[in-house]
C-alpha positions as CSV (number, residue, x, y, z in Angstrom):
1,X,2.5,-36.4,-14.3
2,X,5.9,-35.3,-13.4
3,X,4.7,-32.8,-11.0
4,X,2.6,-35.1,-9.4
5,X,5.3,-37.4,-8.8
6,X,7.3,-34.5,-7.2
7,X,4.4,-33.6,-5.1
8,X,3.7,-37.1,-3.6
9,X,4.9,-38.1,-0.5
10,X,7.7,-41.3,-1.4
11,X,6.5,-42.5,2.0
12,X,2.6,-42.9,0.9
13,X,1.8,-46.1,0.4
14,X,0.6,-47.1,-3.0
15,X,-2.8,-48.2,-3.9
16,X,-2.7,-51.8,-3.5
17,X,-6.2,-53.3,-3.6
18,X,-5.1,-56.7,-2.9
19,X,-2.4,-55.6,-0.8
20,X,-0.1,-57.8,-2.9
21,X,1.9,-56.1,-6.2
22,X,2.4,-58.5,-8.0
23,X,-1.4,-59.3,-8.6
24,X,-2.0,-55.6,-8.5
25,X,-0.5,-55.3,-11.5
26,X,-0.7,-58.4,-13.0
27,X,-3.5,-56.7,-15.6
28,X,-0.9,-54.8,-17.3
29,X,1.5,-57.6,-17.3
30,X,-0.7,-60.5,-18.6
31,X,0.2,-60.0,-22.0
32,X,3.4,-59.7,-21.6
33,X,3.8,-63.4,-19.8
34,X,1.1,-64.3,-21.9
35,X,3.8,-64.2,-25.2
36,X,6.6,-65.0,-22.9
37,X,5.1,-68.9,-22.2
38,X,4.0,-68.9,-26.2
39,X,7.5,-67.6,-26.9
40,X,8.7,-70.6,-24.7
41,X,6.3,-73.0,-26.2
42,X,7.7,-72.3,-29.4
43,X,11.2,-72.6,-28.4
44,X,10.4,-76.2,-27.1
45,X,8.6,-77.6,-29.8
46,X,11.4,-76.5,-32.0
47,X,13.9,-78.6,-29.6
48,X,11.3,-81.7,-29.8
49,X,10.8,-81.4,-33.4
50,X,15.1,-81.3,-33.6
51,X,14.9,-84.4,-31.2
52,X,12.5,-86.6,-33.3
53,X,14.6,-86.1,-36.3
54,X,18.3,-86.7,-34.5
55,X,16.3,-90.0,-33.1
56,X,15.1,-91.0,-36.2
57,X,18.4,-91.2,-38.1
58,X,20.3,-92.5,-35.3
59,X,17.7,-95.3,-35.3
60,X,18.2,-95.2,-39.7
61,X,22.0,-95.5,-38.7
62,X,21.3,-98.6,-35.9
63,X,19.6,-100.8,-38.4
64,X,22.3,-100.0,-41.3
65,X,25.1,-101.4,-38.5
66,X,23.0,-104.4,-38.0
67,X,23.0,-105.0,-41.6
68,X,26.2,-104.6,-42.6
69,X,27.6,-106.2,-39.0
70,X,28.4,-109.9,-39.3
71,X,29.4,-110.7,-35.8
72,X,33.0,-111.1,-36.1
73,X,34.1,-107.4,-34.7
74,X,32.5,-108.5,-31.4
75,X,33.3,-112.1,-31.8
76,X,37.3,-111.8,-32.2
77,X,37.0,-109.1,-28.8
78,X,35.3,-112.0,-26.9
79,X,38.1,-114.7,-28.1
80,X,41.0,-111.9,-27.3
81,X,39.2,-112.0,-24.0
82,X,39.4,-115.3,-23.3
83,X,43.2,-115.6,-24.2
């Protein structure tokens, strides 16, 4: 292999059935992207999964604030207002 590569002209042109490389050798590259976008895939649904839970206690902590608020933190900034 090594000699051949000496041998060979660097100005030959390469074969190139479709006459475009990158889907010339997208054959020996499919795999590759294949677990690339799985790798990704993964990665996002992680970041959802992380999401949903973050939303869910920050809606857990919304209703505990409605329960415990009476009105009269936003009441006495509305008459401080008005003065």
């Amino acid at each position: 292999l090594i000699e051949l590569c000496k041998n060979t002209d660097p100005n030959a042109k390469g074969w190139r059935p479709t006459r475009r490389p990158e889907l010339d050798v997208l054959g020996h590259t499919r795999i590759t992207l294949q677990n690339h976008v799985e790798r990704l895939e993964e990665i996002k649904q992680d970041y959802v999964s992380q999401l949903e839970e973050k939303k869910r206690y920050y809606e857990q902590l919304k209703e505990q604030i409605k329960e415990l608020d009476d009105g009269s933190l936003f009441a006495s900034k509305v008459d401080g207002f008005q003065l």
